[in-house]
C-alpha positions in Angstrom: 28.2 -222.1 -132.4 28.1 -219.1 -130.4 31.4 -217.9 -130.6 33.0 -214.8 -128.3 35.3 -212.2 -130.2 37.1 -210.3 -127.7 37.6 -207.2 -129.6 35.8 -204.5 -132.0 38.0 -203.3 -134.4 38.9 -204.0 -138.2 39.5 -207.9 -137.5 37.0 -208.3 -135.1 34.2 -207.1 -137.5 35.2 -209.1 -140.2 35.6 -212.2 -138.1 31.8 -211.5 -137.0 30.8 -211.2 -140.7 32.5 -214.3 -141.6 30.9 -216.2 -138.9 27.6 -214.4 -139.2 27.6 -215.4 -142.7 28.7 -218.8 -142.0 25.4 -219.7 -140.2 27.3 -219.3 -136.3 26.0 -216.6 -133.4 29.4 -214.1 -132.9 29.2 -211.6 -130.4 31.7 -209.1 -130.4 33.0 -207.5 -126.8 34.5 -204.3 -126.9 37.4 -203.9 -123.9 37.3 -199.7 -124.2 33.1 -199.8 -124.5 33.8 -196.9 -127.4 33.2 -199.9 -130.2 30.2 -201.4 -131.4 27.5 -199.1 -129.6 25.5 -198.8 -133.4 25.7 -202.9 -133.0 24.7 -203.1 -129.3 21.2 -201.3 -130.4 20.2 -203.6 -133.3 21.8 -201.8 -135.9 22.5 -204.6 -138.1 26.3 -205.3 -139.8 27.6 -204.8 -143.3 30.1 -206.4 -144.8 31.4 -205.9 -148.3 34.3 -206.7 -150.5 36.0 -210.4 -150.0 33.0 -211.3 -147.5 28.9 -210.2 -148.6 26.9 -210.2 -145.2 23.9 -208.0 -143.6 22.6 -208.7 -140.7 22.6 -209.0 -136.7 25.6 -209.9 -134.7 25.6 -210.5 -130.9 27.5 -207.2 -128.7 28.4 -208.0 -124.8 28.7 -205.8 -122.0 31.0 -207.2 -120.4 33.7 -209.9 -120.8 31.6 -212.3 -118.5 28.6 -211.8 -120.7 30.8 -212.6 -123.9 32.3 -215.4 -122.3 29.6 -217.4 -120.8 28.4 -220.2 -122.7 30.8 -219.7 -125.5 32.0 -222.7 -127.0 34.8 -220.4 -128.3 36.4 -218.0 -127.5 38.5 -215.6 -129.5 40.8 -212.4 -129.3 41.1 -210.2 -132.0 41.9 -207.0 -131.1 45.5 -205.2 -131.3 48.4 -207.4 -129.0 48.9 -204.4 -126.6 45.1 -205.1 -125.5 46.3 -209.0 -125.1 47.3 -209.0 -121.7 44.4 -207.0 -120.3 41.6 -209.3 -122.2 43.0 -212.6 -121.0 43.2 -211.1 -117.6 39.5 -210.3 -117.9 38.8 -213.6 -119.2 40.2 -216.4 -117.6 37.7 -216.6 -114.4 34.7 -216.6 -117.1 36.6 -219.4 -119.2 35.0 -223.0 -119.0 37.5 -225.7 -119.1 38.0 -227.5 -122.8 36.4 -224.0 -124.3 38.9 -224.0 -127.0 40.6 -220.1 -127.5 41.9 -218.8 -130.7 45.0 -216.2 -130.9 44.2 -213.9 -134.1 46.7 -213.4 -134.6 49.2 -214.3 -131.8 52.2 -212.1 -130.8 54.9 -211.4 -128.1 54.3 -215.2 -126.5 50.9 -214.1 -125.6 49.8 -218.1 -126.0 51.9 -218.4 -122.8 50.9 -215.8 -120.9 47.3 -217.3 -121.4 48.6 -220.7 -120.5 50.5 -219.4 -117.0 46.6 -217.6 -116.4 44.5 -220.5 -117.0 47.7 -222.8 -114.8 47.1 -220.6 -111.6 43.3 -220.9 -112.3 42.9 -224.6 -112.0 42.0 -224.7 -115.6 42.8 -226.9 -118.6 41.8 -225.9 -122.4 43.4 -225.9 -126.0 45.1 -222.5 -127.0 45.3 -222.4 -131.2 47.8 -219.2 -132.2 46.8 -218.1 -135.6 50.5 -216.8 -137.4 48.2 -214.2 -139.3 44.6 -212.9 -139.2 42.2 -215.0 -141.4 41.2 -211.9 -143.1 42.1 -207.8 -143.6 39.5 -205.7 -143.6 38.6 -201.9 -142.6 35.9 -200.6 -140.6 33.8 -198.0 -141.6 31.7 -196.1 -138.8 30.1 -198.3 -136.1 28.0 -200.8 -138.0 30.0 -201.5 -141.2 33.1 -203.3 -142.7 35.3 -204.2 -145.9 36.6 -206.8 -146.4 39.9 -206.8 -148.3 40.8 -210.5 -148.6 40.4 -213.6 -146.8 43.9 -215.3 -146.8 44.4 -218.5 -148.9 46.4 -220.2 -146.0 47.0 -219.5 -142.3 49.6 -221.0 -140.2 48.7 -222.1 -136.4 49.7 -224.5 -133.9 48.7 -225.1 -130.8 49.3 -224.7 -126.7 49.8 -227.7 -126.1 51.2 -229.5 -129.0 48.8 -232.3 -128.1 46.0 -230.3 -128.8 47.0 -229.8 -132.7 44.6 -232.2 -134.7 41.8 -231.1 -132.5 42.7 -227.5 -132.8 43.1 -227.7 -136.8 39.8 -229.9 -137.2 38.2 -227.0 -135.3 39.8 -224.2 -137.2 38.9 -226.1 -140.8 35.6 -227.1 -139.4 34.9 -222.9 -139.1 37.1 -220.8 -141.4 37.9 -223.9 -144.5 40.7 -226.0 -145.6 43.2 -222.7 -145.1 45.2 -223.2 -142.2 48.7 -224.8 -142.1 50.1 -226.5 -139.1 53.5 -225.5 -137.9 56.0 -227.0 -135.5 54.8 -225.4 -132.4 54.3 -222.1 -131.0 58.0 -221.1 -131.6 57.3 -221.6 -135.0 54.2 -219.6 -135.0 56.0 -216.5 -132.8 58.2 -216.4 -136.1 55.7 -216.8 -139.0 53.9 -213.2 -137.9 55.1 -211.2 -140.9 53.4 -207.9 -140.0 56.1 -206.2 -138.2 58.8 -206.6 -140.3 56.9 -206.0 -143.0 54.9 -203.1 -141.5 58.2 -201.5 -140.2 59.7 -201.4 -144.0 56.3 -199.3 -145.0 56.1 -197.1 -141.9 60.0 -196.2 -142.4 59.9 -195.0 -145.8 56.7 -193.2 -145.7 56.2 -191.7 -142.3 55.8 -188.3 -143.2 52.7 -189.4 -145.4 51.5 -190.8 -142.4 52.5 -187.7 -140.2 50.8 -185.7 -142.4 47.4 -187.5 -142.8 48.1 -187.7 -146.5 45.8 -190.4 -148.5 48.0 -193.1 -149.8 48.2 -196.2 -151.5 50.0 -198.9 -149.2 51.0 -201.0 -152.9 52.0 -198.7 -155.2 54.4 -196.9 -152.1 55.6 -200.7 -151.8 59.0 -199.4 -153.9 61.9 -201.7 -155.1 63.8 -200.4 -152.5 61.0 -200.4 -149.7 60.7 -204.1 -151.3 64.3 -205.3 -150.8 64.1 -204.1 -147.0 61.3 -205.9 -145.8 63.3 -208.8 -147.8 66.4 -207.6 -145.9 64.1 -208.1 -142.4 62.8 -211.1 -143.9 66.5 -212.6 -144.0 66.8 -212.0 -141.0 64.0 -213.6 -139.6 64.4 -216.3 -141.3 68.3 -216.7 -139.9 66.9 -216.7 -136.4 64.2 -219.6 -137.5 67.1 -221.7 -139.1 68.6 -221.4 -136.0 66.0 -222.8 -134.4 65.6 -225.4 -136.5 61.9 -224.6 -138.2 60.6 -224.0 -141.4 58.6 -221.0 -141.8 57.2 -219.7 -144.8 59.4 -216.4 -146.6 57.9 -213.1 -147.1 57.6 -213.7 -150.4 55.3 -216.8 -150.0 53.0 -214.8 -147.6 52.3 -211.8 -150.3 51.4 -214.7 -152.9 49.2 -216.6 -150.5 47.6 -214.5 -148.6 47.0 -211.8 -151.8 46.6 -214.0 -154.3 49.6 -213.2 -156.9 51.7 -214.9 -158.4 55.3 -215.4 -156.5 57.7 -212.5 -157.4 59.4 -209.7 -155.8 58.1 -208.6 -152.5 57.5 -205.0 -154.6 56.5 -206.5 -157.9 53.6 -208.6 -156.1 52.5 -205.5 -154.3 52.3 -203.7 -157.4 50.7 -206.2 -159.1 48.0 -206.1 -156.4 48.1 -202.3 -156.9 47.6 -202.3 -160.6 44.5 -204.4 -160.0 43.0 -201.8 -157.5 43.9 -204.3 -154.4 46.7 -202.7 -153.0 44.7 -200.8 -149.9 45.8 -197.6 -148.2 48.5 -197.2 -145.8 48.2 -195.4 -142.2 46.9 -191.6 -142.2 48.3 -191.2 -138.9 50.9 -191.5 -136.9 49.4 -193.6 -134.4 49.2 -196.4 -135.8 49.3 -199.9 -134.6 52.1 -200.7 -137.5 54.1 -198.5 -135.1 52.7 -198.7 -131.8 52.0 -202.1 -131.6 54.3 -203.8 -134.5 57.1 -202.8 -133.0 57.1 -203.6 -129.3 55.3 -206.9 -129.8 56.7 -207.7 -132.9 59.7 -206.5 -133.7 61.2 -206.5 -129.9 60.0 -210.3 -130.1 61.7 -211.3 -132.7 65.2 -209.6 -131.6 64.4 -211.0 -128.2 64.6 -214.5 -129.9 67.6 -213.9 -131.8 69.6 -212.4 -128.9 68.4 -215.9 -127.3 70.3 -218.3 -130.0 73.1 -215.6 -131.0 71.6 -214.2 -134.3 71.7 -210.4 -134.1 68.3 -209.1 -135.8 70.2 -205.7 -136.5 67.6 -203.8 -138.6 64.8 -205.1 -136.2 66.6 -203.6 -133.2 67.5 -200.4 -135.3 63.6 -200.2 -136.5 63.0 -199.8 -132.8 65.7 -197.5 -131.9 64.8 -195.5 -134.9 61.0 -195.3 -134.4 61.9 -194.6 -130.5 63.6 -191.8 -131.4 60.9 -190.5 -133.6 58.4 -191.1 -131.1 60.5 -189.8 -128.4 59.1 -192.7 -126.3 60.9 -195.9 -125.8 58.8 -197.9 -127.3 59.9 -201.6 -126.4 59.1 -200.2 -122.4 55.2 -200.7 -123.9 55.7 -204.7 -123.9 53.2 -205.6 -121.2 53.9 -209.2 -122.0 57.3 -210.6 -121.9 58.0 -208.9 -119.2 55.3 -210.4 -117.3 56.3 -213.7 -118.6 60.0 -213.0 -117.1 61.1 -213.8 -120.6 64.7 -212.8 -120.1 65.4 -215.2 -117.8 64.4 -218.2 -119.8 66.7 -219.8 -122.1 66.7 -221.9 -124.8 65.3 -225.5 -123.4 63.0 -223.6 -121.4 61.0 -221.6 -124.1 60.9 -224.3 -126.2 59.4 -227.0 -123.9 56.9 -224.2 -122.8 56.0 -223.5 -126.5 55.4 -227.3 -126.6 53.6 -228.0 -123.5 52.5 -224.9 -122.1 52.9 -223.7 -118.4 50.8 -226.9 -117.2 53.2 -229.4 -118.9 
């Protein structure tokens, strides 16, 4: 298949090597241009770690080159590049091209399905609750791969479109990926901000600093039994909806392969056997800049909607805006654009079911 990855970073790379390996055609688009230029001149791609490949991958110049003749498309790039990418996208899109979410943030599914709506245009949207895989990049034409996840969670835009979505999704990346209730369900199974607010917290001067540091071993009792504390709350506000979503505990276990303990006892497991990975070096840092106004201003967004304060998600963003001296939830290019605020309950929930063209 020749498959369009809209994006160039860590995820993106992997993704290519993955699919590269797997016998498909990826070709990576970059939205700044600043990505891939080793790639676009033949240089081929290295993966190591969790995935072994060498070898050529596709590069685009533009999204309309990506796009055309794809018989998939998908974005894998940071969620404050989301809006912009589907925006550059959805003229190029053929109808039934199926596009993956990886992984899918701040309703971003429906902000795709309102685009493709006003464009006369019909195709299944699958929202990945996580990336597949983590991985790093290193220079233009190279990548680790830290771990491909055990299982994924998805659903699909519109609900209709599940068994065809997860028969595609199996069909490509294995028998990984976990269907969930909808896309409300998936909007509250993306762990990273909560979890990636606990770490950036209680070690931001290390990242301040540029200081080398080990992301698992820093993963403390107490920085454990706050992301748990998040993780209640996130959990409260899914209850509330009434879906089951996996715990915070369950996603360390399955998607890093230990056995189920503490959120700080896995991650020192994973530590002790030289998996635990390296936090940010820098301040700007997409566990900050984009965790917390797509993810963590989501999720409070959500609560506010059924009357389950997320306190320490609203505080992370209060406190992080302060630090930043930048309000950081003003960076949201999505749910305003989606008028989010004035939706309530029923109506969220039969868009997360049908879409914008239900």
């Amino acid at each position: 298949m020749k498959i369009a990855i809209l994006g160039a970073g860590n995820n993106a790379y992997g993704l290519a090597a993955f699919l590269a390996d797997a016998g498909h055609a990826p070709v990576l688009w970059s939205p700044s241009g600043r990505n891939a230029v080793e790639l676009a001149e033949g240089t081929a791609l290295m993966a190591t770690g969790a995935v072994e490949f060498e070898g050529p991958v596709g590069v685009a110049a533009s999204c309309e080159e990506a796009v055309n003749s794809a018989e998939l498309v998908m974005i894998a790039m940071p969620v404050n590049g989301h809006r912009a990418a589907i925006d550059a996208m959805v003229d190029h899109l053929k109808p039934g091209t199926p596009v993956i979410i990886s992984s899918h943030s701040s309703f971003a599914a429906l902000y795709l399905s309102r685009a493709l709506r006003d464009a006369g245009k019909t195709l299944p949207i699958i929202a990945w609750g996580t990336t597949l895989l983590t991985a790093r990049k290193k220079g233009d034409s190279a990548v680790v791969v830290n771990t491909v996840r055990q299982k994924v969670d998805m659903a699909t835009v519109p609900f209709s479109a599940m068994d065809e979505g997860h028969a595609l999704c199996t069909e490509l990346f294995g028998d990984r990926f976990v269907r969930r209730d909808g896309l409300m369900a998936i909007a509250l199974s993306n762990l990273n901000p909560q979890n990636h607010l606990g770490i950036a917290l209680m070690n931001l001067t290390r990242m301040e600093k540029g200081e080398t540091w080990g992301q698992g071993e820093n993963i403390t009792p107490a920085v454990g039994r706050f992301i748990e504390a998040l993780d209640a709350e996130r959990l409260a506000i899914a209850e509330k909806f009434g879906l089951h979503v996996k715990t915070v505990r369950e996603h360390f276990s399955l998607s890093f392969h230990v056995p189920l303990a503490s959120v700080s006892e896995m991650n020192q497991e994973m530590h002790a056997e030289g998996r635990g990975g390296f936090g940010p070096s820098t301040i700007e840092s997409r566990y900050i800049l984009e965790d917390v106004p797509f993810g963590l201003v989501a999720t409070s967004a959500l609560g506010r909607l059924v009357g389950v304060p997320a306190t320490l998600h609203e505080a992370g963003t209060a406190i992080f805006s302060a630090a930043y001296g930048h309000d950081l939830a003003a960076d949201n290019d999505l749910l305003p654009a989606l008028d989010f605020a004035s939706l309530d309950r029923k109506e969220l929930e039969r868009l997360c079911r049908d879409g914008y063209a239900g």
